[in-house]
N, C-alpha and C positions, 0 to 999 in steps of 0.2 A: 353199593359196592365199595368194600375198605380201598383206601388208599394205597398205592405200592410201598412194599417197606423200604425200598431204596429212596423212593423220593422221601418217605418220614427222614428215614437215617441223614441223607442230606440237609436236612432243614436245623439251623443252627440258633435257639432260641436264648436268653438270658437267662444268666440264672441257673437253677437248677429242673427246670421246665423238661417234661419230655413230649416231645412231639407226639399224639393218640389223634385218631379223628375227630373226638370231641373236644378236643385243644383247639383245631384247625377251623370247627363247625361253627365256634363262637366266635373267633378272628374273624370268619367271614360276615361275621353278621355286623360283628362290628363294624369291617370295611366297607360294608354295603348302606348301614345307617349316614357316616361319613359321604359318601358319593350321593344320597341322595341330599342330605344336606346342602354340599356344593351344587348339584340340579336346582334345589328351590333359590337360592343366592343367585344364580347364573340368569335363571328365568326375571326373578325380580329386576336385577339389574341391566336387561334385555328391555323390557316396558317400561324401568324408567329413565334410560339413558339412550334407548335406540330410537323406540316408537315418541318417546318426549310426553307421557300420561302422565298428567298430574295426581298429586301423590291422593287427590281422592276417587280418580277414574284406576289407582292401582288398585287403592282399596277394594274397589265394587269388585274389580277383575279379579282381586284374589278370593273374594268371596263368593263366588263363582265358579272358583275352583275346590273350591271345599266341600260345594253342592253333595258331588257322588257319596260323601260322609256321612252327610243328613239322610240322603235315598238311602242310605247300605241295608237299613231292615226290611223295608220295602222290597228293596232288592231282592234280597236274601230268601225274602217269601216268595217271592215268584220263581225265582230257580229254583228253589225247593219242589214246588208246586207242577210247574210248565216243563217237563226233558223236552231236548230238542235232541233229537236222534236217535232217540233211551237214555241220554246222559243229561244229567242236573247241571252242574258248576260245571266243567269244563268248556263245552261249547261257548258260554257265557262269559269265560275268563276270556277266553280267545279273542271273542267278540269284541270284548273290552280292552284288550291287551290291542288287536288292531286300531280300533276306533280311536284309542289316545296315541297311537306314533300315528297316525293319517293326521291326527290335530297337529302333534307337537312338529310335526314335518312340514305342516303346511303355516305352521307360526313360522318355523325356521325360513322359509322359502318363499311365502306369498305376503307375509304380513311387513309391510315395510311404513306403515301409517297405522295410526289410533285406528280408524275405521275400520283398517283392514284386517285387523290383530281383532277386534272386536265380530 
C-alpha cells in the first residue's frame, strides 16, 4: 500500500531528494541494519559486563549463536519439504520468530549468572 501523499509531502529531506516509497524503502533498511547492529553491541556487552563471561566463554556463546546460519540449508529443505497446515515458511518463521523472543526474554529476565545465561 503506497504511502499517503501528505505524509510524503511533509517529509523534508536534503538536498534535492524527493521523497517516493522507494526512497523511504531503502532508509528503512538502512535503519533497520543500524538497530540491529546496536542489538548485537547491547547483547555482547550484557555477557560480558552483566553475567562476568570470560572473553572465551563469550566466544563459545557467540558461536552458538551463529549455529541457525550453519543449519539455514538444512532448514530450508525441510520447510520446503514438511507444510505444516498447507503452508511451507510461514508457520516456521512464526515458530522461529517466537522461540528467539521466549530465548532473548528469558536472557533478559532469568539469566542473571554464566550458568544461567547458559
Amino acid at each position: 500500500r503506497p504511502f499517503p501523499a501528505s505524509l510524503l509531502a511533509q517529509l523534508k529531506l536534503p538536498g534535492d531528494l524527493e521523497p517516493d516509497p522507494t526512497l523511504l524503502a531503502i532508509l528503512m533498511v538502512y535503519f533497520v541494519q543500524g538497530a540491529l547492529g546496536i542489538a548485537g553491541l547491547t547483547s555482547s556487552l550484557f555477557l560480558k559486563d552483566e553475567l562476568g563471561l570470560s572473553p572465551a566463554d563469550l566466544t563459545a556463546l557467540t558461536g552458538l549463536f551463529g549455529l541457525p546460519w550453519v543449519i539455514k540449508p538444512l532448514y530450508g529443505l525441510i520447510t520446503d519439504q514438511v507444510p505444516i497446515f498447507g503452508l511451507r515458511r510461514r508457520p516456521y518463521l512464526i515458530g522461529a520468530g517466537l522461540l528467539g523472543g521466549v530465548g532473548f526474554a528469558g536472557l533478559a529476565t532469568v539469566g542473571h549468572t554464566p550458568q544461567e545465561a547458559l
